[in-house]
C-alpha positions as CSV (number, residue, x, y, z in Angstrom):
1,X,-11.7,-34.9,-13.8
2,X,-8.4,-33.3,-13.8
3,X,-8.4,-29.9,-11.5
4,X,-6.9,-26.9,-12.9
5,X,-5.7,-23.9,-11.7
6,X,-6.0,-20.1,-13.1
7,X,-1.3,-19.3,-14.3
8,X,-0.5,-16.3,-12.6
9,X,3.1,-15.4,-13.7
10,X,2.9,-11.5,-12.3
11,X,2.2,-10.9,-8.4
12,X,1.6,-7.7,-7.1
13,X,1.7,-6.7,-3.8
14,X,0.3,-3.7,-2.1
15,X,2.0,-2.6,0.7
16,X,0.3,-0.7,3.8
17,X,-1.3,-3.1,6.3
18,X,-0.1,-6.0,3.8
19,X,3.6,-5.8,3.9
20,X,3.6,-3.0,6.7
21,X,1.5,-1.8,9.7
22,X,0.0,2.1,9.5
23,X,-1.9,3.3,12.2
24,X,-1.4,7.5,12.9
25,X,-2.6,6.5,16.1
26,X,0.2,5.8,17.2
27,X,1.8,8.6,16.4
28,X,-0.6,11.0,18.1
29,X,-1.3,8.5,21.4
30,X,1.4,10.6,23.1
31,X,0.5,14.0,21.4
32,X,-3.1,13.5,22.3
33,X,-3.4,11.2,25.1
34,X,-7.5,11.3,25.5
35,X,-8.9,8.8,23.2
36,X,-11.9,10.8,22.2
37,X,-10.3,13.5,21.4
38,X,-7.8,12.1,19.6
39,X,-10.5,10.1,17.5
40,X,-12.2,13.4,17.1
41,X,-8.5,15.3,15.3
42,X,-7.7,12.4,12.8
43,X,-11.8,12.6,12.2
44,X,-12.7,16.0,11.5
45,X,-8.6,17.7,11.0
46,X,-6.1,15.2,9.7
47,X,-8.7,12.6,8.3
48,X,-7.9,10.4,6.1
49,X,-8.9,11.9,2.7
50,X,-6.8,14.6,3.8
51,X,-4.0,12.1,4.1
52,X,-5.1,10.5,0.8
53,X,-4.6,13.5,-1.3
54,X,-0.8,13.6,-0.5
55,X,-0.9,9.6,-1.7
56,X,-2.0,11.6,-4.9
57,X,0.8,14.2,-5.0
58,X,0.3,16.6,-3.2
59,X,3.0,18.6,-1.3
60,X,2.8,18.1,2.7
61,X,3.5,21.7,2.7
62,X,0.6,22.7,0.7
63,X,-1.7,20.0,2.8
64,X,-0.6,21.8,6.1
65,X,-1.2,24.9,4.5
66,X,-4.6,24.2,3.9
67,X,-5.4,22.8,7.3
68,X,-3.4,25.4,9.5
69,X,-5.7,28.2,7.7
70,X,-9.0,26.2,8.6
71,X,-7.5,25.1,12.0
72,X,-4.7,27.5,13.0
73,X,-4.9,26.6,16.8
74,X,-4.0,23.1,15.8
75,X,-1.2,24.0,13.7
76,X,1.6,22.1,16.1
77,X,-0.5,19.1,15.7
78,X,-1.1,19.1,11.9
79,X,2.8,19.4,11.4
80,X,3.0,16.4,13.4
81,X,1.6,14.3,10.8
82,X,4.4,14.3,8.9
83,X,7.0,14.8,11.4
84,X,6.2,11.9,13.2
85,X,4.8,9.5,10.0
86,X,7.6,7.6,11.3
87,X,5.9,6.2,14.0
88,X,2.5,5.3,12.3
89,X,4.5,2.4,10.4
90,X,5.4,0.7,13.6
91,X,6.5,-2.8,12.2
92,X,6.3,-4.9,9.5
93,X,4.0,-8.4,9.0
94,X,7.0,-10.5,9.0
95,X,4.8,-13.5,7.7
96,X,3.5,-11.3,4.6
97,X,7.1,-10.6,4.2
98,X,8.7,-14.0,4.3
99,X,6.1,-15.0,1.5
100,X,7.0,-12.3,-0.8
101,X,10.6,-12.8,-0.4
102,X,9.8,-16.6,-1.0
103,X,8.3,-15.9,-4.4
104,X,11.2,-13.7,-4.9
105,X,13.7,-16.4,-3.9
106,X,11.4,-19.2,-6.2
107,X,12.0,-16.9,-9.4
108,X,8.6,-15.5,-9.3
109,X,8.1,-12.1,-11.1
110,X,6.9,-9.8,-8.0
111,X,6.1,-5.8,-8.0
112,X,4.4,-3.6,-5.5
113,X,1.3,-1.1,-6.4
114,X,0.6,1.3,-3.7
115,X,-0.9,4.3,-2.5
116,X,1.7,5.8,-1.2
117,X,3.4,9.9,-1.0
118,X,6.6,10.0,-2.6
119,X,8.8,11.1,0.5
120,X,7.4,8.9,2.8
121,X,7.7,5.8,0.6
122,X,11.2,6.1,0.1
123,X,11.3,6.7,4.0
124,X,9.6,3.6,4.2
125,X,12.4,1.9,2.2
126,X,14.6,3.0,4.4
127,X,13.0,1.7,7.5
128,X,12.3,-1.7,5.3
129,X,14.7,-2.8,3.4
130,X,12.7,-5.5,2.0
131,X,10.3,-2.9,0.1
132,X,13.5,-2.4,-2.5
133,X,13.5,-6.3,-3.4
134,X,11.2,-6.4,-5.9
135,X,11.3,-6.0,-9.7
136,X,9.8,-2.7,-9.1
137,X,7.0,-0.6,-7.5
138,X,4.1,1.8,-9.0
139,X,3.9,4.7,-6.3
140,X,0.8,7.0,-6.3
141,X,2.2,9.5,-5.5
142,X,5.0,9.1,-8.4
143,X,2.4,8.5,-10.8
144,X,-0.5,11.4,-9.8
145,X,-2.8,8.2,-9.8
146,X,-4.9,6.4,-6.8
147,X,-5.9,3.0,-6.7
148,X,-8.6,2.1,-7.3
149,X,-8.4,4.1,-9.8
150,X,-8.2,2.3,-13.5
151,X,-5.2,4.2,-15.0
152,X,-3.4,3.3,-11.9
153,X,-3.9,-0.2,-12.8
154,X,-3.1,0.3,-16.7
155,X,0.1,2.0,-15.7
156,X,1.9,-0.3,-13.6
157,X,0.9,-3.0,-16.6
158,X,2.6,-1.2,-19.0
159,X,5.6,0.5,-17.0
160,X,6.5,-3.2,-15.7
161,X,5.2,-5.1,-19.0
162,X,2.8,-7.4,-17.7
163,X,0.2,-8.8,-19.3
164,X,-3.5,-8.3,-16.7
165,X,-5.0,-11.6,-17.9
166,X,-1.3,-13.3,-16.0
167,X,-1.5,-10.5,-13.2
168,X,-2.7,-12.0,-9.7
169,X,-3.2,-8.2,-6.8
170,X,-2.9,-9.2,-3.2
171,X,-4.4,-5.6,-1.4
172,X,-6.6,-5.3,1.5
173,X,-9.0,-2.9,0.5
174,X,-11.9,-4.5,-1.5
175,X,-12.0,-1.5,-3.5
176,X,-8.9,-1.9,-4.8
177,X,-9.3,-5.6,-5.5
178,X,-12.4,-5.2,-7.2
179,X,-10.6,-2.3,-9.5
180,X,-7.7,-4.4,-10.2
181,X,-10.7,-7.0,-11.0
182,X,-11.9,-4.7,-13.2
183,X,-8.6,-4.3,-14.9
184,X,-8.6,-7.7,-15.8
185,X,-5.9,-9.0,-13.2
186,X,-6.9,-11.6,-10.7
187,X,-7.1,-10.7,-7.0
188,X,-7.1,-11.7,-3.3
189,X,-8.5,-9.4,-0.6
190,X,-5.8,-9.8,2.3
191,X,-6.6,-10.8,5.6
192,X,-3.6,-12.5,7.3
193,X,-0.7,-14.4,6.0
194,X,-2.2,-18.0,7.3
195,X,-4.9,-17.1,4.5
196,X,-3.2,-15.5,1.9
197,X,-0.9,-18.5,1.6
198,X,-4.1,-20.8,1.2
199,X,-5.6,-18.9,-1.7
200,X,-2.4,-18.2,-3.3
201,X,-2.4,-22.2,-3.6
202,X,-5.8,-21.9,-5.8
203,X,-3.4,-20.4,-8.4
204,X,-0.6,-22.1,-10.8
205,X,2.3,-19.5,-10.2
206,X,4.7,-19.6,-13.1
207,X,8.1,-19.2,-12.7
208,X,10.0,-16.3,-14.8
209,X,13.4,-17.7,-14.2
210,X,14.7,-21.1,-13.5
């Protein structure tokens, strides 16, 4: 029996802890040097889905807004965030990289989808030049759309012309795999480099150019 493999000719690539490493953590560490209470800021202050609603669009000057009124004895601290975003993308995963450039290089047709604020993904280009070597990039906070959202999806089909049934999403959220899944694309749930090269060789990658 002759083994076959599922064509991908579109890979997408998210980008935080894939391509890059986040962790506000580190950005705070000197700002707030007590674990626990640090924990306890980026918890119950500058969580997360605070955070996630900037991915979305929103202004950083409207999200501090918000939180200086609830918390206005923190207000040095909630500027931080963005003042210091820098730090929280402390390095890149230089073995994620080297396989997306090697798609690149082997005349594979690669994009990026990510969650992402607008400012602080083109400061993120900056810091990485590699994030401006692909064909393109779907930001959410470009777009007003979150993964896993399905319009988010839909959108970077159409605005880079790929067909979902070809489309093979490397994130590592499950969420987000499981919505690009329900797009239609294929998907791998990222764990390390070592791994993502072993299931990308479950696929038949076609090349765009030759």
């Amino acid at each position: 029996m002759i083994e076959t493999r599922t064509p991908i000719r579109h890979i997408v690539f998210d980008i935080g802890s894939v391509l890059i490493h986040y962790d506000p953590h580190i950005a705070y560490r000197p700002l707030i040097p007590d674990d626990a209470a640090r924990h306890e800021f980026l918890e119950t202050v500058c969580t997360s889905a605070w955070n996630m609603e900037q991915d979305r669009g929103r202004t950083w000057e409207e999200a501090e807004a918000i939180l200086i009124a609830e918390h206005p004895d923190k207000a040095p601290l909630i500027r931080a965030f963005r003042e210091n975003w820098h730090r929280m993308v402390s390095h890149a995963y230089d073995d994620s990289v080297a396989i997306m450039l090697d798609l690149i290089d082997s005349g594979h047709d690669v994009t990026m989808l990510t969650n992402f604020a607008s400012d602080t993904f083109r400061q993120a280009q900056e810091m990485y030049p590699f994030l401006k070597v692909p064909r393109g990039v779907t930001v959410s906070g470009d777009v007003k759309l979150l993964k896993p959202e399905p319009a988010i999806y839909e959108r970077h089909t159409t605005d880079f012309d790929l067909d979902p049934g070809f489309c093979l999403f490397i994130d590592d959220v499950e969420k987000n795999v499981q919505g690009a899944r329900d797009a239609g694309w294929h998907a791998i749930r990222f764990v390390n480099a070592e791994q993502l090269r072993k299931d990308l060789a479950g696929y038949e990658m076609e090349r765009l150019r030759r």
